[in-house]
MARMARSE-867168 format. One record per residue (C-alpha): x, y, z; residue number from 1; residue in one letter. Coordinates in steps of 0.02 Angstrom, whole numbers, plus 50000, padded with zeros to 5 digits. Layout:
<volo <X,Y,Z>,NUM,"A">
...
***
This chain:
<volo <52455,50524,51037>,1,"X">
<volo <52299,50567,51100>,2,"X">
<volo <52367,50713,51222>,3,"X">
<volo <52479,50765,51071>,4,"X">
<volo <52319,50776,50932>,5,"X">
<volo <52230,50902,51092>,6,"X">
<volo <52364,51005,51113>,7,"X">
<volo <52385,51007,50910>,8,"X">
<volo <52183,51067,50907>,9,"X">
<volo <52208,51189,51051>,10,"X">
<volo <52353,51281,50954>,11,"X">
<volo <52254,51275,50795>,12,"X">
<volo <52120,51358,50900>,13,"X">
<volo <52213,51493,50950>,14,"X">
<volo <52286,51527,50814>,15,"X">
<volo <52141,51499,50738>,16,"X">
<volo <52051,51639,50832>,17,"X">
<volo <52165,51780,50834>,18,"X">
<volo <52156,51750,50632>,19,"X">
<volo <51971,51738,50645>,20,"X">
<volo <51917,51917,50578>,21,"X">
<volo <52053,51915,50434>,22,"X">
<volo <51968,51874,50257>,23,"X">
<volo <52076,51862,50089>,24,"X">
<volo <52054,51987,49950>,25,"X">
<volo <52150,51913,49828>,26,"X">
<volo <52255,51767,49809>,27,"X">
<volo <52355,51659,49688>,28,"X">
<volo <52477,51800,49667>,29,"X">
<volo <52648,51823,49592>,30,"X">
<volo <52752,51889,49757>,31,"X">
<volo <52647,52038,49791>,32,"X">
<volo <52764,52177,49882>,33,"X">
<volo <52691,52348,49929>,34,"X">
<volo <52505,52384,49958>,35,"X">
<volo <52417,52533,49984>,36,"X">
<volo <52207,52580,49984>,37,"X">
<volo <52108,52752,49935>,38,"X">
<volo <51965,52668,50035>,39,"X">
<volo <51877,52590,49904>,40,"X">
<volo <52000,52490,49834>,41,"X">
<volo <52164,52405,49889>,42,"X">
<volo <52328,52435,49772>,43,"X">
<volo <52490,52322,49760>,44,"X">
<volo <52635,52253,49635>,45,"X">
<volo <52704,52090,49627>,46,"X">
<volo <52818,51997,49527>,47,"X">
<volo <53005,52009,49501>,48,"X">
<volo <53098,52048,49338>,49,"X">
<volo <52980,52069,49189>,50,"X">
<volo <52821,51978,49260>,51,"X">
<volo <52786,52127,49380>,52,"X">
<volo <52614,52195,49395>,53,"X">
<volo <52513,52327,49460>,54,"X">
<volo <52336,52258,49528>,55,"X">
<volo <52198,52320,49619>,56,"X">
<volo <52049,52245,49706>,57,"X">
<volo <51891,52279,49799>,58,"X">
<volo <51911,52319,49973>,59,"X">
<volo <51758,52203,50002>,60,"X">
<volo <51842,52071,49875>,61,"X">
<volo <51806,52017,49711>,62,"X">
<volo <51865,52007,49539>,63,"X">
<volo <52046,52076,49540>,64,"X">
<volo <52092,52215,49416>,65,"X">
<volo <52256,52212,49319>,66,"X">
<volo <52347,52385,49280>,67,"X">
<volo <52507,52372,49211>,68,"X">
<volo <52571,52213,49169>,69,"X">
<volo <52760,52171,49132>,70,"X">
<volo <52865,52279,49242>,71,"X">
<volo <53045,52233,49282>,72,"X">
<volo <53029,52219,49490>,73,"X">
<volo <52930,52347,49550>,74,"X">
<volo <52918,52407,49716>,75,"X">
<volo <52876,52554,49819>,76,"X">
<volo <52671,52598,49752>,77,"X">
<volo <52559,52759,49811>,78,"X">
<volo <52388,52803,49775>,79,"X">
<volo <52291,52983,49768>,80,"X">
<volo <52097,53029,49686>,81,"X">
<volo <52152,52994,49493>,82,"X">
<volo <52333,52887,49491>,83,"X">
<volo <52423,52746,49551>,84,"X">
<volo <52610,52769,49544>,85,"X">
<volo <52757,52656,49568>,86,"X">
<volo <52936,52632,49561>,87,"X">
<volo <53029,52485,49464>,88,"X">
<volo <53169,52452,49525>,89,"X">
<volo <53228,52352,49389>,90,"X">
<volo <53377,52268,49490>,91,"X">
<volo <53436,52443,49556>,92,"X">
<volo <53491,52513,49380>,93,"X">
<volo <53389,52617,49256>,94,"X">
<volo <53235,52607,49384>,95,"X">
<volo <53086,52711,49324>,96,"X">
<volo <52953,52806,49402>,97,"X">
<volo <52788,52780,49315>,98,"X">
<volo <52578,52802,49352>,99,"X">
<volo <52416,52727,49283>,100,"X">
<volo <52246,52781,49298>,101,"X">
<volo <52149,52717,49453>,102,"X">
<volo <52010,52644,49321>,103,"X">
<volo <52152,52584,49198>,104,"X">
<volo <52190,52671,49057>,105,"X">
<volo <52369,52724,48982>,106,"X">
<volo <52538,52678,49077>,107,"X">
<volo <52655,52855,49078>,108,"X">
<volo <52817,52848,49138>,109,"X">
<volo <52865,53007,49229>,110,"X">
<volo <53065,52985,49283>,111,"X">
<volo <53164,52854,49200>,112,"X">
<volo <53364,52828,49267>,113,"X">
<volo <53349,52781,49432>,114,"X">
<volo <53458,52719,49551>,115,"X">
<volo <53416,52586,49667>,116,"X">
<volo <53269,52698,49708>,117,"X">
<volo <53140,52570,49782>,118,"X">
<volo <53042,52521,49942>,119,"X">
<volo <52973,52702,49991>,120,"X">
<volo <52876,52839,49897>,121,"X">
<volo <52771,53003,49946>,122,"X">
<volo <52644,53105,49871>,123,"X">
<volo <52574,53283,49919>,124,"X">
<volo <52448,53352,49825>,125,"X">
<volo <52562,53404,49658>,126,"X">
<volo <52709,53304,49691>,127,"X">
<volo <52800,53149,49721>,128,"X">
<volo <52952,53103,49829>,129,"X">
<volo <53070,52994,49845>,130,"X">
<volo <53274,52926,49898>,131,"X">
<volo <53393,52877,49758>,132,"X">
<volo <53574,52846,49737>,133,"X">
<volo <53664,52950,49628>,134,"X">
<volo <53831,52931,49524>,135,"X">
<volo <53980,52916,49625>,136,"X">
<volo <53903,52862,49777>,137,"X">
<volo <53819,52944,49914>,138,"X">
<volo <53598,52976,49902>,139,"X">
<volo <53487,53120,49842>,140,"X">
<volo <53303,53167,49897>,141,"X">
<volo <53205,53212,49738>,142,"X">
<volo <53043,53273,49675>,143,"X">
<volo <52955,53282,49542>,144,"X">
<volo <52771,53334,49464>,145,"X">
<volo <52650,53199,49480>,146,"X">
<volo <52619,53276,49294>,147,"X">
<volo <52818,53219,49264>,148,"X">
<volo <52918,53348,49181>,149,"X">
<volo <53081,53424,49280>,150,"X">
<volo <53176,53317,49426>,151,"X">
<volo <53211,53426,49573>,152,"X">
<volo <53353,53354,49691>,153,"X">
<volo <53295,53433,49857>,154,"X">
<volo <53467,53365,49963>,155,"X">
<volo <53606,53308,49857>,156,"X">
<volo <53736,53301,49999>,157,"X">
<volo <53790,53225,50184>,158,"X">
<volo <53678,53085,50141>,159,"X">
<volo <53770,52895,50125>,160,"X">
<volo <53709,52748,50090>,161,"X">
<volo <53552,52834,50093>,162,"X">
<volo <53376,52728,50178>,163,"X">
<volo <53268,52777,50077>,164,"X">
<volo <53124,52803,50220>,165,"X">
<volo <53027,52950,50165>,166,"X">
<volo <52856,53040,50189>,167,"X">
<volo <52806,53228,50173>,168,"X">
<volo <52668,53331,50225>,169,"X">
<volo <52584,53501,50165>,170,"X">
<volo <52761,53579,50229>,171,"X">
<volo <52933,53465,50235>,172,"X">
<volo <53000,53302,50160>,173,"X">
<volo <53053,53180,50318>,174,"X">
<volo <53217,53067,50288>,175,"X">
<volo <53348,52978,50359>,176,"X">
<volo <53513,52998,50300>,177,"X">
<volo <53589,52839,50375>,178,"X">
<volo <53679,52919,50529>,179,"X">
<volo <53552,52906,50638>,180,"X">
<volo <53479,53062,50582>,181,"X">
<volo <53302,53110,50563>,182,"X">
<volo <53295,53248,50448>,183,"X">
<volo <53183,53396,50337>,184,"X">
<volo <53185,53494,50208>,185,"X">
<volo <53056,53597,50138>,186,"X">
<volo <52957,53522,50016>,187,"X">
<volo <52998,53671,49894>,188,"X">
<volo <53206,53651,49942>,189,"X">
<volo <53304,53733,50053>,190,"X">
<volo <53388,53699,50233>,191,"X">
<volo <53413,53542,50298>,192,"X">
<volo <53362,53527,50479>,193,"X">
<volo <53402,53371,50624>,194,"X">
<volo <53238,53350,50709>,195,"X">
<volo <53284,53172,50795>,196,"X">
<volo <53396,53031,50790>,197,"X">
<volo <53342,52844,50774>,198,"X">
<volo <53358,52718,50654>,199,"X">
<volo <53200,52702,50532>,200,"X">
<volo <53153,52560,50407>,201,"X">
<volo <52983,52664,50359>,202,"X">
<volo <52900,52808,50409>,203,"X">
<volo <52714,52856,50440>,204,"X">
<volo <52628,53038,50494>,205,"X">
<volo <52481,53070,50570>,206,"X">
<volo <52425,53240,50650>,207,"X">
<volo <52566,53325,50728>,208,"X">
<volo <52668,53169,50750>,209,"X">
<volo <52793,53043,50633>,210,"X">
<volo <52815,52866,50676>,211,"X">
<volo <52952,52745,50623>,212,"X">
<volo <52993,52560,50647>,213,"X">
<volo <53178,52521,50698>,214,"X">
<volo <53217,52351,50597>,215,"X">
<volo <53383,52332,50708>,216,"X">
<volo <53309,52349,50879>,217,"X">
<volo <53134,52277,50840>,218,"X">
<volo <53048,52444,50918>,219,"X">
<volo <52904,52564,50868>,220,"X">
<volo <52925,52754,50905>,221,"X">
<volo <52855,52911,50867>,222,"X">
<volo <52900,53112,50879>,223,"X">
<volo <52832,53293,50859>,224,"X">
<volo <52859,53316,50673>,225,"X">
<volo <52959,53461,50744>,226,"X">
<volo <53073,53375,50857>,227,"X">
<volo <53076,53343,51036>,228,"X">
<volo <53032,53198,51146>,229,"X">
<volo <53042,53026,51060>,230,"X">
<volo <52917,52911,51137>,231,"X">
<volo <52957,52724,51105>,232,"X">
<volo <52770,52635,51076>,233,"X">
<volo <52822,52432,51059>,234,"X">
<volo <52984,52352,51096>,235,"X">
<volo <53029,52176,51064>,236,"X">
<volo <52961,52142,50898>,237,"X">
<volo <53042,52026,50768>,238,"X">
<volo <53098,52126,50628>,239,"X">
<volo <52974,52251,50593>,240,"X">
<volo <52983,52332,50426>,241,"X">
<volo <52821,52415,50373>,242,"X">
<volo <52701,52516,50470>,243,"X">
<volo <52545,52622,50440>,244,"X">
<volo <52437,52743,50544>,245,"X">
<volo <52268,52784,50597>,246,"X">
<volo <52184,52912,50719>,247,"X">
<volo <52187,52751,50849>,248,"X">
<volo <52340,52609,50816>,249,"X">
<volo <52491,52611,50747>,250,"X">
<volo <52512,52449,50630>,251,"X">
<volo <52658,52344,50587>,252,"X">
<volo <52703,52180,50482>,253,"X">
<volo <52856,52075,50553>,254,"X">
<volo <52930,52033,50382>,255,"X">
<volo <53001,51878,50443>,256,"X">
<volo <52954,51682,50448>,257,"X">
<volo <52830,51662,50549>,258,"X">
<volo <52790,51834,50526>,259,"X">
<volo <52656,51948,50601>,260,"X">
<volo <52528,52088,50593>,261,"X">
<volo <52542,52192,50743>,262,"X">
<volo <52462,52337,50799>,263,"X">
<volo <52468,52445,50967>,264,"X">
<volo <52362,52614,51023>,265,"X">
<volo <52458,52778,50974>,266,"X">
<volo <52491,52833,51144>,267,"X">
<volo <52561,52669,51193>,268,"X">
<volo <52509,52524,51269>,269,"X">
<volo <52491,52350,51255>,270,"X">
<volo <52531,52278,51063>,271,"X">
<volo <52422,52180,50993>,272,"X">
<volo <52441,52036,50869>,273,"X">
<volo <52297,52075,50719>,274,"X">
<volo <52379,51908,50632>,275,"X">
<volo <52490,51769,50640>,276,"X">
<volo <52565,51727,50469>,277,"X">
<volo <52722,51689,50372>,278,"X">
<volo <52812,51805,50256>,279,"X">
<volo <52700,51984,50287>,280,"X">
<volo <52727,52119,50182>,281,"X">
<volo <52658,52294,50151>,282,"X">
<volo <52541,52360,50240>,283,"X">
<volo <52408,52497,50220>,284,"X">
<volo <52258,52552,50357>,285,"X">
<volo <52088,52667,50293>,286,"X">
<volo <51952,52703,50411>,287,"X">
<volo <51897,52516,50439>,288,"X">
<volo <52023,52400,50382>,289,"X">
<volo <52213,52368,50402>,290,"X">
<volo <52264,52284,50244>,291,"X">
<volo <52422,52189,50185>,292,"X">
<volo <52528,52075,50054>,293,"X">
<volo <52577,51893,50115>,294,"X">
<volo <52725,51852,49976>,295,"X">
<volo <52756,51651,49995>,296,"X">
<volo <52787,51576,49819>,297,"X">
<volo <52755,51618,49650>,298,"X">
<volo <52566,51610,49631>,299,"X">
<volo <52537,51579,49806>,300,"X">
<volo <52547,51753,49874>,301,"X">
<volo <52402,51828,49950>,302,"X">
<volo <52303,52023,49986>,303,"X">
<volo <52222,52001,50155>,304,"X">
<volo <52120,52111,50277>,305,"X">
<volo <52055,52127,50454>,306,"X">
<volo <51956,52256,50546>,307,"X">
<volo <52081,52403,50605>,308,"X">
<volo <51968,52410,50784>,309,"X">
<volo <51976,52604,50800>,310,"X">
<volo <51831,52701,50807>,311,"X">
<volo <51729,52749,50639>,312,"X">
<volo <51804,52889,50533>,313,"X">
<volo <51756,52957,50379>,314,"X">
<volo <51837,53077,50238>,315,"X">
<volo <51792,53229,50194>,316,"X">
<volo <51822,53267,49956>,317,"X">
<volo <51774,53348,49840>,318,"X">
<volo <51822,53481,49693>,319,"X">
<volo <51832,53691,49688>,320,"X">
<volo <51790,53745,49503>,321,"X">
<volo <51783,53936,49440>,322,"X">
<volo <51605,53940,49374>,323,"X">
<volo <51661,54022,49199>,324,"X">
<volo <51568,53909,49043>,325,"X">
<volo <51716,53778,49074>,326,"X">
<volo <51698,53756,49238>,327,"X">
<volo <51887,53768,49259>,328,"X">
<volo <51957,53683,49391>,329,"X">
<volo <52071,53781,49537>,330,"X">
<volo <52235,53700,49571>,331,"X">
<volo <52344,53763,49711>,332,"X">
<volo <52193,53826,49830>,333,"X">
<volo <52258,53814,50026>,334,"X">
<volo <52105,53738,50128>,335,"X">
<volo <52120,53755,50319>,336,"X">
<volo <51980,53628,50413>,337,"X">
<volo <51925,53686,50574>,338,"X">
<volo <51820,53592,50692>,339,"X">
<volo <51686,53660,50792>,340,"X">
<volo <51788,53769,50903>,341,"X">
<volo <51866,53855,50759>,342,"X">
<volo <52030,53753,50781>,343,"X">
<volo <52133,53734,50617>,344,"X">
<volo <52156,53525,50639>,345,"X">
<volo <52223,53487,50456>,346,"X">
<volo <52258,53574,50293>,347,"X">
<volo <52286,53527,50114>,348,"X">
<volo <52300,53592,49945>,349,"X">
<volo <52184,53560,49776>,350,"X">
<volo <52266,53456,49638>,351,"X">
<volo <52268,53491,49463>,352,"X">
<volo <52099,53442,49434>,353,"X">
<volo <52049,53550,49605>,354,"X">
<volo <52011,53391,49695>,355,"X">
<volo <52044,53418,49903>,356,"X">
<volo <52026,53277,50042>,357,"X">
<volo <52023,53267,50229>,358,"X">
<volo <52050,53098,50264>,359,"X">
<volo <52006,53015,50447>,360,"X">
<volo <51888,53124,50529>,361,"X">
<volo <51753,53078,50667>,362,"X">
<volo <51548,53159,50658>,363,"X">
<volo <51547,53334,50699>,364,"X">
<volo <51550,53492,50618>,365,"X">
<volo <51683,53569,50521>,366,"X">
<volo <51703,53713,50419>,367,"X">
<volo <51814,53748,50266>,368,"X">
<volo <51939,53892,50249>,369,"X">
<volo <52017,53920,50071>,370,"X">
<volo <52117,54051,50024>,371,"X">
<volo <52237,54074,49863>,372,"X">
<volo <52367,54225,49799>,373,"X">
<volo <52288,54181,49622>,374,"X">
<volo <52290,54356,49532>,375,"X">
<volo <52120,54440,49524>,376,"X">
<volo <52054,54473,49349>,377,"X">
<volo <51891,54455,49220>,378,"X">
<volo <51807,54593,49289>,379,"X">
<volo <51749,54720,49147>,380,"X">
<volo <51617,54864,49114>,381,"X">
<volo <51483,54725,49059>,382,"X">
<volo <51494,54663,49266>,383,"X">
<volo <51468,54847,49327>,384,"X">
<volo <51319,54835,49206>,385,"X">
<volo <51249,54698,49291>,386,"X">
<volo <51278,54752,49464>,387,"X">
<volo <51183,54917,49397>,388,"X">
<volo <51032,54824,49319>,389,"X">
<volo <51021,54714,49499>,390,"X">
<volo <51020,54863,49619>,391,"X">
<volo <50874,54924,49475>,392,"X">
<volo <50780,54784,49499>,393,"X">
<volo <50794,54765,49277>,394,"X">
<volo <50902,54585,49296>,395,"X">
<volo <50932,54475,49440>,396,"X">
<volo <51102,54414,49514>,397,"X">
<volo <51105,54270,49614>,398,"X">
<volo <51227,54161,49741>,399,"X">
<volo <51394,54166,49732>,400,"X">
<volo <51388,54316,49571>,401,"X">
<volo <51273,54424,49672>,402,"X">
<volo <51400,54404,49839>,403,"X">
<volo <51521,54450,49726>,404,"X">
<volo <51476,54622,49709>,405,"X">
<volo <51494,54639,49895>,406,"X">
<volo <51653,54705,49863>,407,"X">
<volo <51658,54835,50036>,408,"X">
<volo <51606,54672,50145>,409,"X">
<volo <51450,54781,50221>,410,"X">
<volo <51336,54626,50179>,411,"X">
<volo <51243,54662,50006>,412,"X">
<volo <51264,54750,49839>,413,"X">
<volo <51233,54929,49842>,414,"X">
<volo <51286,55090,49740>,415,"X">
<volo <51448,55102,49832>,416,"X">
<volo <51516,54925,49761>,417,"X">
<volo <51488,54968,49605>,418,"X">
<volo <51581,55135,49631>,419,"X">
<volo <51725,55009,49696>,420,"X">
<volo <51720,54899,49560>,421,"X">
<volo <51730,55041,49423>,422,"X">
<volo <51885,55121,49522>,423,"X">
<volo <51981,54963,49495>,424,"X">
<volo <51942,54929,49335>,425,"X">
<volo <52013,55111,49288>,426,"X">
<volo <52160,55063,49418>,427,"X">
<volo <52122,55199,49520>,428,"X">
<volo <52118,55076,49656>,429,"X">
<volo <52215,54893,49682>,430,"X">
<volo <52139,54787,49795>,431,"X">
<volo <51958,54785,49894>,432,"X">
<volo <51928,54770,50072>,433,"X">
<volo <51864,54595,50072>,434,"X">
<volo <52009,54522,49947>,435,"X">
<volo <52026,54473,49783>,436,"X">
<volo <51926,54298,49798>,437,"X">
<volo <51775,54217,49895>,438,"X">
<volo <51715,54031,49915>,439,"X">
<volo <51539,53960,49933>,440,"X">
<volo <51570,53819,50037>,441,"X">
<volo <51449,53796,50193>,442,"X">
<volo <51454,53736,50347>,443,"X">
<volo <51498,53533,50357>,444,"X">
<volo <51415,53427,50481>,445,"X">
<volo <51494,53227,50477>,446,"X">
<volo <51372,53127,50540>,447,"X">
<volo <51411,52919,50507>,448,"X">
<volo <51455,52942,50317>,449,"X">
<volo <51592,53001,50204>,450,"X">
<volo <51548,53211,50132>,451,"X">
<volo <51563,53278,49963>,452,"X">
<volo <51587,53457,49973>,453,"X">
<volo <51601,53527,49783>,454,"X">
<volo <51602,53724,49781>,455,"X">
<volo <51661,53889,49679>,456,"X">
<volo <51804,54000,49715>,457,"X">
<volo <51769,54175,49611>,458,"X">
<volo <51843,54333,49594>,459,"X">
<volo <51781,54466,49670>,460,"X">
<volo <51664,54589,49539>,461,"X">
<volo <51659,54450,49402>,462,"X">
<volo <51447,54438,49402>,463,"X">
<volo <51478,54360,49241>,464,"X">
<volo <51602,54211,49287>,465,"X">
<volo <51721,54273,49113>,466,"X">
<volo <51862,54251,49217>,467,"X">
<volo <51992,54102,49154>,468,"X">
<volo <52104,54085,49301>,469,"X">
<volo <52281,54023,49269>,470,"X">
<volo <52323,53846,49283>,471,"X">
<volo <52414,53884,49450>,472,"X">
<volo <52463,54064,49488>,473,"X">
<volo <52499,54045,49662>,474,"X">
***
């Protein structure tokens, strides 16, 4: 008894230790399924038909925040700077797509109708995607605004008994259309293209690459997002069916009993177990933390966390405004991030409320490049008058209205601009030689801490900011 009580402690230690860095966030929870973070706070639903919830809590704990409240089952969840959405499955007929506030507010539903649409969901900056079945059989990839409004089915065909695996970046919409096929689309619609073959259960991206977890064959792979080489990562585990990325590991939960947290470098390697413990589900990474669900028993379920072990990264926000009297905010503007060698590395594009993000990034310096097709417009007499009055030293432009007079690019306001300006105005000429828009963003340096970067984007010749810039035009 006494060599059986030793070995009993030993066990407990180890166990013990490779749990010893994991702290609970939340607990006493209703089944909690999906999880995902914005880096401040950790997102998840739980509960089944009717009792199902959408919570949030403190990535450093505390009191837990409730919603949405009385949800029939819902599932797949997503988070970007001003929404949480979900799916509810609502036992795979009449599911509904829905979002709430990230502070709380108002519940809108945004697609209703859906068919066994549940585990995965995508966002880009003014969309979300997802996999649903459709009448008769068979699976559809769809879109739609985060805003709601019209459904777009981006593939409607070849796909049966669709997994509904998905993710998307600034260009295509990954899938799987259950014959071993790992396929794109454009986000906007069009061709369907084979880039691999494998099996996935979820789907992750990071950089150039997508990884996936193979349920069947216990394995963790990844690929060029354009095709090519498939490199298998783990092999072995027990039922992986969740995974999530960062710059250093690739994460997994083993949704099994005993189930586990496992993680393993993203070139390869040895895996790692972050956590032993029954019934894992969900899981989400940010720059510090992996997080995920533990869904025992009714009331018993659990958010936990433990330190991700890669090396510090930070995110790069923040919001592009026209600086007219409303301060209007400019959806749709491309942003290309180069790091210090000039090297494009990631790109995005402004939300609704003109909100961008780089998410991951390591200290050094960076520079933003925006562009847009917006049209060019609010430029009047009243601006060549106070282009005039600057170069007579009457009234003084400054910043980002004085540079826009520059309109010939030779490096300050002179007569010559204004000749330029007044020739377009009287559409005697089209365009100027430096574009129809500038930015004043600056220089970024990332140095241990997380950068707000708000700026302007202006057209070119509006010294009085007038302009009121469509909603999107682009």
């Amino acid at each position: 008894m006494k060599t059986l009580s030793i070995l009993l402690f030993l066990f407990g230690m180890m166990v013990f230790q490779t749990n010893a860095q994991v702290t609970t966030l939340a607990s006493n929870l209703d089944s909690p399924w999906s999880v995902c973070t914005d880096g401040s706070f950790v997102y998840w639903v739980e509960g089944n038909m009717s009792t199902g919830a959408v919570k949030k809590v403190s990535v450093n704990g505390g009191d837990v925040t409730t919603l949405a409240s009385g949800l029939p089952e819902p599932r797949a969840i997503a988070v970007d700077a001003s929404s949480v959405y979900w799916i509810e499955r609502n036992n795979g007929s009449n599911g509904s797509l829905k979002k709430v506030p990230v502070n709380g507010g108002d519940v809108t539903t945004l697609v209703t109708g859906l068919r066994n649409a549940q585990n995965h969901m995508a966002l880009d900056a003014n969309n979300i995607y997802w996999g649903d079945g459709k009448a008769g059989g068979g699976g559809e990839i769809k879109k739609v605004s985060k805003n709601g409004g019209t459904v777009t089915s981006l593939v409607s065909t070849g796909i049966l008994n669709l997994k509904t695996a998905i993710a998307v970046d600034e260009t295509f919409v990954y899938f799987y259309d259950d014959l071993n096929h790992i396929k794109t689309v454009p986000v906007n619609g069009g061709a369907v293209t084979t880039i691999g073959t494998g099996t996935p259960e979820a789907y992750a991206l990071y950089g150039s690459d997508i990884y996936w977890i193979e349920y069947g064959s216990g394995t963790v792979k990844k690929m060029p997002k354009s095709g090519g080489t498939v490199t298998t990562l783990a092999t072995g585990s027990n039922s992986p069916s969740n995974l999530a990325v960062d710059g250093t590991s690739v994460f997994w939960i083993e949704f099994n009993n005993p189930g586990r947290v496992m993680k393993v470098p993203v070139g390869g390697g040895t895996s790692t177990i972050v956590s032993n413990e029954a019934n894992t589900i969900g899981v989400a990474v940010d720059n510090t933390n992996v997080y995920w669900a533990v869904s025992v028993y009714i009331n018993q379920g659990k958010i936990q966390k433990a330190p991700s072990g890669g090396s510090p990264a930070f995110n790069l926000s923040g919001t592009i405004t026209y600086p007219n009297v409303s301060q209007s905010p400019l959806e749709g503007i491309t942003i290309n991030l180069k790091n210090a060698g000039g090297t494009v590395i990631a790109t995005t594009t402004t939300n609704v409320s003109g909100n961008y993000s780089f998410p991951n990034l390591t200290n050094g310096n960076y520079t933003l490049e925006p562009s847009t097709s917006k049209p060019w417009g609010g430029v009047t007499a009243l601006d060549v008058l106070l282009f005039k009055k600057h170069i007579a030293n009457i009234a003084f432009l400054e910043g980002i209205f004085l540079a826009s007079g520059d309109v010939n690019g030779s490096g300050g306001l002179t007569a010559a601009d204004v000749l330029l300006i007044k020739k377009r105005i009287a559409f005697v000429t089209n365009s100027f030689i430096v574009g129809d828009w500038l930015f004043n963003n600056t220089p970024i340096v990332i140095n241990g801490g997380n950068v707000v970067q708000n700026f302007n984007g202006l057209c070119y010749g509006d010294a009085n900011g007038s302009y009121n810039p469509t909603a999107k035009g682009y």
